[in-house]
C-alpha angles and dihedrals in degrees: 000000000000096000092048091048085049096053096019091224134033140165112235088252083057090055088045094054097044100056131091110246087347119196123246123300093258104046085058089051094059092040088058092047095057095044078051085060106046082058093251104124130009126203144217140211117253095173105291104350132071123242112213117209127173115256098205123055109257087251095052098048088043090057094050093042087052098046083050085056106043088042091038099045103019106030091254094300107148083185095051090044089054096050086054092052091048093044084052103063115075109218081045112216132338120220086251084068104030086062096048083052096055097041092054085048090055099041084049090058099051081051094056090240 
């Protein structure tokens, strides 16, 4: 999905291609397919090939895949999810981002979120 959000549209020889140690041809065929089928990307005939395009904007499919992962790996804790995110990064945060932070959780707040 990345790689198809990145060009907007690809063959599966194109995602093959684009991806780091890809799996076989095939196997990205029937990925495509599936994702086809769970409604995540369509395609289209160019002669005899098929043209894959995401369904969904990159924005929207990044906030769904986000709210999967906070409700699937922290119990959907936002807080919880952004503690990990902080713990994981080494240097931990600037004051640049310490203060973004505090001002979105602020401006969550005035929102009643």
């Amino acid at each position: 999905m990345d790689f198809l959000h990145a060009r907007r549209s690809a063959t599966a020889s194109e995602v093959r291609a684009g991806i780091a140690e890809p799996p076989s041809y095939s196997a990205v065929r029937a990925l495509l397919r599936i994702l086809e089928r769970k409604g995540h990307v369509r395609h289209r005939s160019d002669g005899a090939r098929y043209v894959y395009e995401p369904v969904q904007a990159r924005t929207a499919a990044r906030r769904s895949a986000l709210r999967h992962l906070v409700d699937t790996f922290f119990d959907g804790s936002a807080a919880d999810a952004v503690a990990a995110l902080i713990r994981l990064s080494g240097d931990g945060l600037d004051d640049e981002e310490a203060a973004r932070l505090s001002a979105l959780i602020e401006q969550a707040k005035k929102e009643g979120r």
